[in-house]
C-alpha positions as CSV (number, residue, x, y, z in Angstrom):
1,X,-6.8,-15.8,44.6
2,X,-7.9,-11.9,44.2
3,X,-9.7,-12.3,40.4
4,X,-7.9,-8.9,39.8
5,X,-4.8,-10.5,39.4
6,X,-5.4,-12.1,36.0
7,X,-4.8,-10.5,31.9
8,X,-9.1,-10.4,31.8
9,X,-10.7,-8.0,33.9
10,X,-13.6,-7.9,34.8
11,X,-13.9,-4.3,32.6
12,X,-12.7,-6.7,29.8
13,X,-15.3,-8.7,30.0
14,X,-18.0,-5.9,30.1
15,X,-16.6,-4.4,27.6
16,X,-16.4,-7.5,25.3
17,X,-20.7,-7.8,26.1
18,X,-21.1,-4.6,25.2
19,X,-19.2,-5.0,22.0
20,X,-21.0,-8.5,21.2
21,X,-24.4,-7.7,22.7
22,X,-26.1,-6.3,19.7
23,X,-25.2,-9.7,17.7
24,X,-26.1,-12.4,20.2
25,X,-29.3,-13.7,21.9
26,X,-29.6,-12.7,25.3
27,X,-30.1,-16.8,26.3
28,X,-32.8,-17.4,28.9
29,X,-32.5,-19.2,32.3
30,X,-34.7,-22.1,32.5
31,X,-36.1,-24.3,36.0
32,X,-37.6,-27.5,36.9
33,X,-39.8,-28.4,39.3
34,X,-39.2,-32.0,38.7
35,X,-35.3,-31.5,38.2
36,X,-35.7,-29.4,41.5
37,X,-37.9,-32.6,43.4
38,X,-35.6,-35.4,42.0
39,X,-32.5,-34.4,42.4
40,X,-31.8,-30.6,44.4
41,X,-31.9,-32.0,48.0
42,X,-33.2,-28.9,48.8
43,X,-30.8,-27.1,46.2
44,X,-33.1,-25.4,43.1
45,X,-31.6,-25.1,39.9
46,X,-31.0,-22.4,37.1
47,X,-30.2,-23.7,33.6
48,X,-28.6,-21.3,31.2
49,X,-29.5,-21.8,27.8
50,X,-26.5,-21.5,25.6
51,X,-27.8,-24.4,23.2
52,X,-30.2,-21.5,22.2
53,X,-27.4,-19.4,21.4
54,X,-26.8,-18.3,17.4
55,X,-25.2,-21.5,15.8
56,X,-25.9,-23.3,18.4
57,X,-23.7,-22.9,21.2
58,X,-21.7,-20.2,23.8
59,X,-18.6,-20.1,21.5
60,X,-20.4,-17.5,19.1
61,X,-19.3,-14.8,22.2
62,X,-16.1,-15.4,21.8
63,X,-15.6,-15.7,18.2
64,X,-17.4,-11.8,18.3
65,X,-15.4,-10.5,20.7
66,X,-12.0,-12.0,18.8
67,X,-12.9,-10.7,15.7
68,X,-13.9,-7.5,16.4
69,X,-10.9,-7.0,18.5
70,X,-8.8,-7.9,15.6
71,X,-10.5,-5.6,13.4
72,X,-9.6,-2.8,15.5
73,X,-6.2,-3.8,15.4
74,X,-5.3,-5.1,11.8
75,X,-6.1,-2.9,8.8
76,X,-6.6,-5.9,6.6
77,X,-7.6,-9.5,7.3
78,X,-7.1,-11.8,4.5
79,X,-8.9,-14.4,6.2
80,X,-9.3,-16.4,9.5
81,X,-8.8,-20.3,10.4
82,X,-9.3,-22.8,13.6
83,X,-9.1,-26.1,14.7
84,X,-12.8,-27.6,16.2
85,X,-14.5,-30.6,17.1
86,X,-17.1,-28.2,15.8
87,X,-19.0,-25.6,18.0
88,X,-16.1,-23.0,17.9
89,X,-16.0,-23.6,14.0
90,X,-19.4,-23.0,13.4
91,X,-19.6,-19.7,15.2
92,X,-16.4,-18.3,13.4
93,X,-17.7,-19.1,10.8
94,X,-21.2,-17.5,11.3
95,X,-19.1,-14.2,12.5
96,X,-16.5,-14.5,9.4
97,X,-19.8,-14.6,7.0
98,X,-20.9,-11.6,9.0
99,X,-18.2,-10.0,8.6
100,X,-17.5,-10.6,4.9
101,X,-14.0,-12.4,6.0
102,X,-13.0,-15.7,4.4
103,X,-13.0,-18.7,6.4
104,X,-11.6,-22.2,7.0
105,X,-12.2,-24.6,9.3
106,X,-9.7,-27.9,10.5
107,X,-12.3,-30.5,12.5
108,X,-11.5,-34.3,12.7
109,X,-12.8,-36.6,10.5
110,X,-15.1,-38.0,13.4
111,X,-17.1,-34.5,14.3
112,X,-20.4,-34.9,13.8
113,X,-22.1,-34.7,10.0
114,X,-24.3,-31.9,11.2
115,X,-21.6,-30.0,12.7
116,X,-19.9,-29.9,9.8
117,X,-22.9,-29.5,7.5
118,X,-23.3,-26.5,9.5
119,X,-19.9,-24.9,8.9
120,X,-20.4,-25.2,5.6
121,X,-23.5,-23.9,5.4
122,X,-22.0,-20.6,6.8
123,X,-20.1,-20.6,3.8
124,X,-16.4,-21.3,5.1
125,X,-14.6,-24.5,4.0
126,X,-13.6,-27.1,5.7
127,X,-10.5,-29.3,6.1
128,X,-11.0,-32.7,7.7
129,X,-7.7,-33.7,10.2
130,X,-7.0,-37.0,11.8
131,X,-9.2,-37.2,14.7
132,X,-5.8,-36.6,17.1
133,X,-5.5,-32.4,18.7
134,X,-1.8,-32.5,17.7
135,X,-3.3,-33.3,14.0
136,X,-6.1,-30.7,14.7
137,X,-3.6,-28.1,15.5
138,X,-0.6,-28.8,13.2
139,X,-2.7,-28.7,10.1
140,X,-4.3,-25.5,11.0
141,X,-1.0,-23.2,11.6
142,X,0.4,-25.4,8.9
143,X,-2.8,-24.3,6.9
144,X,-2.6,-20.2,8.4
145,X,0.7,-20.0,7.5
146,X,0.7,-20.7,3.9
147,X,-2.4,-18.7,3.3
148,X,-1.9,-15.7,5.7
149,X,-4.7,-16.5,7.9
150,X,-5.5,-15.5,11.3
151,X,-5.9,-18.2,13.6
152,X,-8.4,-17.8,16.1
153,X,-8.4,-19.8,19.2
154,X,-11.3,-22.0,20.2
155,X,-10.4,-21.0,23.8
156,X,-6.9,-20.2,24.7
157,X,-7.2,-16.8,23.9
158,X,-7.9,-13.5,26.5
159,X,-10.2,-12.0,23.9
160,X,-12.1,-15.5,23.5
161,X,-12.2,-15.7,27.6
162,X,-13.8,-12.1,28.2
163,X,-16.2,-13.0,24.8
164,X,-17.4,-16.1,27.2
165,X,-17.3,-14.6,30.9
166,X,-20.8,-12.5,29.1
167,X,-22.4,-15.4,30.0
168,X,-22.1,-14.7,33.8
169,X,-22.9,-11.0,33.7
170,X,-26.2,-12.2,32.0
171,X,-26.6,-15.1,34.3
172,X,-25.9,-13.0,37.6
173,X,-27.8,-10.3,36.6
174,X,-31.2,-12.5,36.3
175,X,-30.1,-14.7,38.9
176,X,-28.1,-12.3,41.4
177,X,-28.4,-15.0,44.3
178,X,-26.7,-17.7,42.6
179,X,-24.5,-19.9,45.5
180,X,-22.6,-21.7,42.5
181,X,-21.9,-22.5,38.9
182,X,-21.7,-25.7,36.6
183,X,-19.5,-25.4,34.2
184,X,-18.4,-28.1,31.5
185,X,-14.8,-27.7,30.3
186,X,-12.7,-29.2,27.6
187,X,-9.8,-26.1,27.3
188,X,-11.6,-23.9,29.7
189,X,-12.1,-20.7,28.0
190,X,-15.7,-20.7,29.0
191,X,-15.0,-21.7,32.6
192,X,-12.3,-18.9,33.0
193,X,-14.1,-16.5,32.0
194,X,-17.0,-17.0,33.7
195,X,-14.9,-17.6,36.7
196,X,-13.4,-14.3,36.3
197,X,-17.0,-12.3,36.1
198,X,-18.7,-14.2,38.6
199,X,-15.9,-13.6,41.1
200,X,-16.0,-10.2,40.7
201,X,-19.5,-9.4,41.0
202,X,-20.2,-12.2,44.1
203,X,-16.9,-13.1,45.6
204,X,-19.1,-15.6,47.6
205,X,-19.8,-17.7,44.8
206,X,-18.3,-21.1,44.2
207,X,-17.3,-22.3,40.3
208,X,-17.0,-25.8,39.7
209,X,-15.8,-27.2,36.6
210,X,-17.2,-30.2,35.1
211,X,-15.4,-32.8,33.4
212,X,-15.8,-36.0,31.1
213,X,-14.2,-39.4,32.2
214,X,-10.3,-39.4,32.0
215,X,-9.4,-35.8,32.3
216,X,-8.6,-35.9,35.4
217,X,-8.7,-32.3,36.5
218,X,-9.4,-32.7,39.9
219,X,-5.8,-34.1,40.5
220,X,-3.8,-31.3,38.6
221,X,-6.0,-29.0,40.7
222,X,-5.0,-29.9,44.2
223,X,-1.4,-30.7,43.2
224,X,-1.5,-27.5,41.9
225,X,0.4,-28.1,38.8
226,X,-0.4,-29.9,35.1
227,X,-0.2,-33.2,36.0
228,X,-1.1,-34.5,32.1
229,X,0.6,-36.4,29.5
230,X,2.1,-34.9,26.7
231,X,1.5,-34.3,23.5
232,X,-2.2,-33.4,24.7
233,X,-4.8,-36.0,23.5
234,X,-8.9,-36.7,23.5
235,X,-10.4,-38.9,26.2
236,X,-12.8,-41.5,25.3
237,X,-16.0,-39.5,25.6
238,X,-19.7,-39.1,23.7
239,X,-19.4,-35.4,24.5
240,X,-17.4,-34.3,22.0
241,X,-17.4,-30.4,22.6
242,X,-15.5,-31.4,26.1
243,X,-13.3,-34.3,24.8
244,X,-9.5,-32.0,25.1
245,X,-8.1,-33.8,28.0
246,X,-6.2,-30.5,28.4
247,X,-6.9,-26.9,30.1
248,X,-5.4,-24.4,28.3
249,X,-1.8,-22.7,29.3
250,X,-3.9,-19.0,29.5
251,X,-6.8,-20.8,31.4
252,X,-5.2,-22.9,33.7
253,X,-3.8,-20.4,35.4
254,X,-7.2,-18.6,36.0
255,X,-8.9,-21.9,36.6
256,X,-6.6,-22.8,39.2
257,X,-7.0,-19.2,40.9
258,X,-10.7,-19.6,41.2
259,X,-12.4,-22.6,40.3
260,X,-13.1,-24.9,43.3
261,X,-10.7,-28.0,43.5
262,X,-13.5,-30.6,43.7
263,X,-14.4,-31.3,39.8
264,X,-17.6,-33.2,38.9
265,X,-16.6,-36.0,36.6
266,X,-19.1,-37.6,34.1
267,X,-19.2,-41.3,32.4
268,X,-20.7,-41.8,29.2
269,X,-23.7,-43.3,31.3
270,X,-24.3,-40.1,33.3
271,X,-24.2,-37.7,30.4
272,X,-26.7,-39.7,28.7
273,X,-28.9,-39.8,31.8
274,X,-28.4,-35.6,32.0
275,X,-29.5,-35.1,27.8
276,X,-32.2,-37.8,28.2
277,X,-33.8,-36.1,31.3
278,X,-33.9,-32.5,29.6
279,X,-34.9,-34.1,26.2
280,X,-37.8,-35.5,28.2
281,X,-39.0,-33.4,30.9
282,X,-37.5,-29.8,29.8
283,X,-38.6,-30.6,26.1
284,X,-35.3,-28.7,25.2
285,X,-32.3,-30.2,22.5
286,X,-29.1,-30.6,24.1
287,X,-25.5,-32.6,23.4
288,X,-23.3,-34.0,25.3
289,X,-21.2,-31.5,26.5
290,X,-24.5,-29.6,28.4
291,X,-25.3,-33.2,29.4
292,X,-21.9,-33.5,31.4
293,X,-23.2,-30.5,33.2
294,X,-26.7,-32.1,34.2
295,X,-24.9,-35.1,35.5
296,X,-23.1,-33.3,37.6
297,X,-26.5,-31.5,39.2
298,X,-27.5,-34.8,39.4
299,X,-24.8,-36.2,41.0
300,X,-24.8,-37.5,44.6
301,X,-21.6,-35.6,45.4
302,X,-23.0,-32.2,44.9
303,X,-26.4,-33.6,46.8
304,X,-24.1,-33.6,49.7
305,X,-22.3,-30.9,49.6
306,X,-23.1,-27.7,52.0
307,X,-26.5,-26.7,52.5
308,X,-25.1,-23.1,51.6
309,X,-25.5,-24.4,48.4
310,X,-29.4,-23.4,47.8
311,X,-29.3,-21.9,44.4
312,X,-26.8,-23.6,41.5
313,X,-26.6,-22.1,37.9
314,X,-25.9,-24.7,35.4
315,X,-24.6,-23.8,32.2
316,X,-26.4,-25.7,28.9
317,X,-22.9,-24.9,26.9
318,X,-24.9,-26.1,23.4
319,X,-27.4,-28.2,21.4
320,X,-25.6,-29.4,18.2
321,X,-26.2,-32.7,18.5
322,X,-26.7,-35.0,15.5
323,X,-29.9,-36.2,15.6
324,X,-29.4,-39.6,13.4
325,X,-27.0,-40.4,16.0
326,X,-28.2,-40.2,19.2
327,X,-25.8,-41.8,21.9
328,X,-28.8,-43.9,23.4
């Protein structure tokens, strides 16, 4: 599908890095021989280093770009609220503290303790939900609405998707011969935007979302449709940041458009094999969600996919991970 048929450009996008730029980390690219020996079948791989990111993740881009958009259009913001298993909350609440803008959080009682120590550390409160999205979500707007607070998306937002496709302008730009990209997904905000600004600089280039256990994307993808039960729930997953068995109903559209239809699918086991080998060999703090992503260069199916394949980006979404808990 032409990627200038979608609400974010790829002048949104550039626009939204320029606007965030000054406030971010320009995150580097990382290789591995050994990765590179072990597992590339002749494929070498580019890690981008969002877990370096401020706060810990990629989801401070979006945040950025969303509140600085809302800025420009609202003369006064009493204050601003979302629902997070915890990376999105942290970095809106980094950017409200920035900003001087009051701040409150709705995570489930299960996020990690140093997520949440985090948020609050930021100085925005925090309102623990049963550990259910329909909980997540209805005690946030419940919580906006009585308080006049802006609700900001974790992903199902165009401003949050152009904050995130920054990622590839950066990515593309120090890798311009990229063949593909690995991207972990829970709502997709991250993937569609990266979709969007990858596809318009290389049309070439091949996105392929990666998933936990029990989302089952792949299907929805080739029937072409949103296969899912409703109400939307979590799947069973270490990974926390990717657990939303759901795309969202802005990104599925995009994701559907662009992303390729075979999805990489990780299992508890593989996720931990992905954080334990860049714990180990890359000496570099990841959680569960980036370790999805190393699975999936790990994996056997993208071993034998086309030979075209030569150079794969991998995106390292973040590194909160609770270090009292490890999963092994």
């Amino acid at each position: 599908m032409p990627v200038d048929t979608f609400p974010v450009t790829i002048k949104d996008i550039i626009d939204a890095h320029n606007r965030i730029r000054p406030h971010i980390h320009r995150t580097p690219v990382l290789t591995s021989e050994t990765f590179d020996r072990e597992y590339g079948a002749g494929k070498k791989f580019y890690f981008k280093a969002e877990n370096l990111q401020k706060t810990g993740s990629f989801k401070v881009r979006g945040a950025l770009n969303a509140i600085f958009k809302l800025e420009g259009s609202k003369d006064q913001i009493k204050g601003v609220t979302a629902d997070s298993s915890g990376n999105h909350g942290l970095a809106l609440a980094w950017v409200a503290k920035m900003r001087g803008l009051k701040c409150t959080i709705v995570t489930p009682k299960d996020t990690p303790v140093v997520k949440i120590r985090a948020i609050k550390s930021y100085g925005a409160d925090v309102i623990l939900c049963e550990p259910t999205l329909t909980s997540r979500e209805e005690t946030s707007k419940r919580f906006a609405e009585e308080n006049n607070y802006e609700i900001i998306p974790s992903a199902d937002h165009y401003d949050i998707i152009a904050g995130q496709g920054s990622i590839a302008l950066e990515f593309l730009e120090d890798v311009p011969n990229l063949d593909a990209i690995l991207i972990p997904a829970s709502k997709g905000g991250m993937t569609a935007g990266i979709a969007i600004a990858a596809k318009a600089i290389k049309p070439s280039i091949k996105i392929f979302v990666v998933e936990p256990d029990g989302k089952e994307l792949e299907k929805c993808l080739r029937a072409g449709t949103r296969l899912w039960p409703n109400p939307p729930c979590f799947v069973n997953t270490l990974a926390e940041g990717i657990k939303i068995q759901q795309l969202g109903h802005l990104t599925w559209p995009i994701i559907l458009g662009l992303a390729e239809k075979e999805v990489f699918t990780a299992t508890n086991d593989d996720i931990i094999k992905g954080m334990k080998f860049v714990f180990e060999r890359m000496k570099v703090v990841i959680e569960g969600a980036s370790g999805a992503a190393i699975a999936a260069a790990m994996s056997t199916r993208l071993r034998e996919m086309s030979s075209d394949l030569e150079n794969v980006g991998v995106i390292l979404c973040g590194g909160n991970v609770d270090l009292d808990n490890l999963p092994w």
